[in-house]
Backbone as a printed PyTorch tensor [residue, N CA C, xyz], in Angstrom:
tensor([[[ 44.9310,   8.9990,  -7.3220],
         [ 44.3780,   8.8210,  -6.0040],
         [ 42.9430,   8.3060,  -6.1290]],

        [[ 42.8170,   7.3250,  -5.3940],
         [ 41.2100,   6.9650,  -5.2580],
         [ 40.2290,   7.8910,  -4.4250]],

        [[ 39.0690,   7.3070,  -4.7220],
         [ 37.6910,   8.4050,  -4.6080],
         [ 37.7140,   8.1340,  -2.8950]],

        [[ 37.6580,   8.7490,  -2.1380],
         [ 37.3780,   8.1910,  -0.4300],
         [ 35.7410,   8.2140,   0.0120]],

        [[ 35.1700,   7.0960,  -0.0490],
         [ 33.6380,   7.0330,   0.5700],
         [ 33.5320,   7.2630,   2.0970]],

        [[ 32.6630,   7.9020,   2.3560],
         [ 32.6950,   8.3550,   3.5060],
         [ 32.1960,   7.0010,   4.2260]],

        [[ 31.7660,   6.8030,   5.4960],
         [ 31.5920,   5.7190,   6.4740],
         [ 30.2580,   5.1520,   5.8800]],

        [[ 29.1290,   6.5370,   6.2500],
         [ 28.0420,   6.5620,   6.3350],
         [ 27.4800,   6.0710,   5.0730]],

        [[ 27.7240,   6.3410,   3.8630],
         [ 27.4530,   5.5340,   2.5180],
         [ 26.6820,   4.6750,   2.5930]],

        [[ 27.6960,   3.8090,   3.1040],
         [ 25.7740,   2.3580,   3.0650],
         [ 25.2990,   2.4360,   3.7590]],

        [[ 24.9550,   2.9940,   4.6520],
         [ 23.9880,   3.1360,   5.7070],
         [ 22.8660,   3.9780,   4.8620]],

        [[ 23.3090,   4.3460,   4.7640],
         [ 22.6760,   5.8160,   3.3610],
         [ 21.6150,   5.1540,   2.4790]],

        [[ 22.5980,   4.7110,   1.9020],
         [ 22.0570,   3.6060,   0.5780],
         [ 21.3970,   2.9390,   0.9620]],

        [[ 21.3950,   1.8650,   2.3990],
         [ 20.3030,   0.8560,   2.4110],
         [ 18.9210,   1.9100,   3.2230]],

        [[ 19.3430,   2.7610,   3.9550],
         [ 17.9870,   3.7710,   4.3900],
         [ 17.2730,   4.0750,   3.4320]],

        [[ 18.0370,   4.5170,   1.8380],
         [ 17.2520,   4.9200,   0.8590],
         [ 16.5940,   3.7230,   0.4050]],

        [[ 16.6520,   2.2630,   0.2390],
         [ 16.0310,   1.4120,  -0.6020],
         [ 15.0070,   0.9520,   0.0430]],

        [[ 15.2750,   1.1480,   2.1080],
         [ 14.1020,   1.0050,   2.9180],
         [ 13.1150,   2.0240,   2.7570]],

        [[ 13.5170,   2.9710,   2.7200],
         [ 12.3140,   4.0610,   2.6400],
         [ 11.8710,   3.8360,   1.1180]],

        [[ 12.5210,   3.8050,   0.0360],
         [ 11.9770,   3.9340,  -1.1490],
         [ 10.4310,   2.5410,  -0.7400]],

        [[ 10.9250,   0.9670,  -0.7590],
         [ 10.1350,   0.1780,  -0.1660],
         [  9.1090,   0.3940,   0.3520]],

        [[  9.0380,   1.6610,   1.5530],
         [  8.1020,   1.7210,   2.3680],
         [  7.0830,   2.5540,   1.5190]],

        [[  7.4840,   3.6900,   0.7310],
         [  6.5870,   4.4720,  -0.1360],
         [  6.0280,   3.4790,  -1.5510]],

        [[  6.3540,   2.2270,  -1.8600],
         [  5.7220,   1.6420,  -2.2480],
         [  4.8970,   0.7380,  -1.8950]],

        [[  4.9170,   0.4870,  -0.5120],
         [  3.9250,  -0.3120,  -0.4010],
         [  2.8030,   0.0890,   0.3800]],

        [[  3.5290,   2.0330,   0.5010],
         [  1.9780,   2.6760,   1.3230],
         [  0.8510,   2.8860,  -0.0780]],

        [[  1.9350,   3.3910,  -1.5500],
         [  1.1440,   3.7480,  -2.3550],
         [  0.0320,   2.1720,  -3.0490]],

        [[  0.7240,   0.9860,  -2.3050],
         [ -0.1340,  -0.5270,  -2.7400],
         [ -0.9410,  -0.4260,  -2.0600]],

        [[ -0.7580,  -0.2470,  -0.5280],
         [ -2.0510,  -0.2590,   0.2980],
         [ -3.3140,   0.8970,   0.1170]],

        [[ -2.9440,   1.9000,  -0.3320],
         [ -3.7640,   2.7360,  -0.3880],
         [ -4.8180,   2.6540,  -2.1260]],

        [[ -3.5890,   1.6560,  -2.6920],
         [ -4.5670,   1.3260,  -4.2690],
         [ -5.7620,   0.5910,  -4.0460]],

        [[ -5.2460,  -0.0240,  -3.0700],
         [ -6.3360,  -1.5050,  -2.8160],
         [ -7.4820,  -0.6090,  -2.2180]],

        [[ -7.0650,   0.3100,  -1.0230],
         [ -7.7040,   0.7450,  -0.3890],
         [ -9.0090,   0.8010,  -1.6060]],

        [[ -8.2090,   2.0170,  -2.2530],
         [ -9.4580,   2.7900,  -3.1540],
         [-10.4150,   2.1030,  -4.2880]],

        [[ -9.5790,   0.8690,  -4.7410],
         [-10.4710,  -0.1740,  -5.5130],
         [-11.6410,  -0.7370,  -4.8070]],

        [[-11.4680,  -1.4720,  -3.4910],
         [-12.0130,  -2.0730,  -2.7400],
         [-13.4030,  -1.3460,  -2.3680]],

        [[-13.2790,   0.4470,  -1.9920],
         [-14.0420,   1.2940,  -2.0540],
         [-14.7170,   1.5650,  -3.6680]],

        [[-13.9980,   1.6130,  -4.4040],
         [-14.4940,   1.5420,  -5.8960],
         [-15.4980,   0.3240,  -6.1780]],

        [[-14.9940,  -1.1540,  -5.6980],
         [-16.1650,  -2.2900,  -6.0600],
         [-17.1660,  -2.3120,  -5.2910]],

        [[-16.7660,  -1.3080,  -4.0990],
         [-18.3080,  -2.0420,  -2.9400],
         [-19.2260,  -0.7770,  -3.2160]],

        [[-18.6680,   0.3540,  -4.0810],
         [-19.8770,   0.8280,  -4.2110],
         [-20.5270,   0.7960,  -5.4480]],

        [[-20.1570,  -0.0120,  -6.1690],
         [-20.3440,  -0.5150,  -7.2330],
         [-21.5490,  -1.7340,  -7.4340]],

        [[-21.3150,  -2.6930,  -6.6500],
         [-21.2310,  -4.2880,  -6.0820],
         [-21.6930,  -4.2300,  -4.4140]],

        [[-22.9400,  -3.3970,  -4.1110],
         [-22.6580,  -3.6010,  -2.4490],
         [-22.8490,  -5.2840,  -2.1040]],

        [[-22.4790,  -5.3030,  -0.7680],
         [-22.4430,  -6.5400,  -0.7250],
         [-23.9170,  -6.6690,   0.4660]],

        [[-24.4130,  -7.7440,   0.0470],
         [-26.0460,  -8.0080,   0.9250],
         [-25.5800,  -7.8640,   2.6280]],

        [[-26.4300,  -7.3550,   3.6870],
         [-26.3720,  -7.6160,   4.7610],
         [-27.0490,  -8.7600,   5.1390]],

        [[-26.0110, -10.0720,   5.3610],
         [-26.6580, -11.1600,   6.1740],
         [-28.0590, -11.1460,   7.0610]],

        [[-27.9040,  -9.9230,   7.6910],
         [-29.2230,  -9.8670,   8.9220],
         [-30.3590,  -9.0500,   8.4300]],

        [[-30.3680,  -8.8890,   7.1850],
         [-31.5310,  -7.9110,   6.7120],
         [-32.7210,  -9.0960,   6.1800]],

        [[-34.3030,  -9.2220,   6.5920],
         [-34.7750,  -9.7830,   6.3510],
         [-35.0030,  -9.7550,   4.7370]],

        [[-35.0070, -10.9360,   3.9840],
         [-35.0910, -11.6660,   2.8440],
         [-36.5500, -11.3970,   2.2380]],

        [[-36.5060, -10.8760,   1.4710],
         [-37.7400,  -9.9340,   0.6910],
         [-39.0100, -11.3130,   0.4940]],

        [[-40.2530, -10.9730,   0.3610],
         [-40.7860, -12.9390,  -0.0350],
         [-41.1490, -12.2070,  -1.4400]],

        [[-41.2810, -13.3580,  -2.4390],
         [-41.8480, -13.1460,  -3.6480],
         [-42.9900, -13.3810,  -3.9730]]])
């Protein structure tokens, strides 16, 4: 006798590869996040409107 898959199966399966997806690309956004925070306080970046020191 064969194995009987229930209905729901792929529905299953593709929910799991969407969600798996989604937890990777919160854990990408949140890498960048923290690099981005990692270089600018590293590297600040000049404020355009701050007057220009004279030498």
């Amino acid at each position: 006798m064969g194995k009987t898959v229930p209905r729901n199966h792929y529905k299953d399966a593709i929910n799991r590869r969407l969600y798996k997806r989604l937890i990777i690309e919160e854990t990408a956004i949140h890498r960048v996040f923290c690099l981005n925070r990692t270089v600018l306080i590293l590297f600040p970046v000049p404020n355009p409107q701050s007057p220009i020191p004279s030498l």
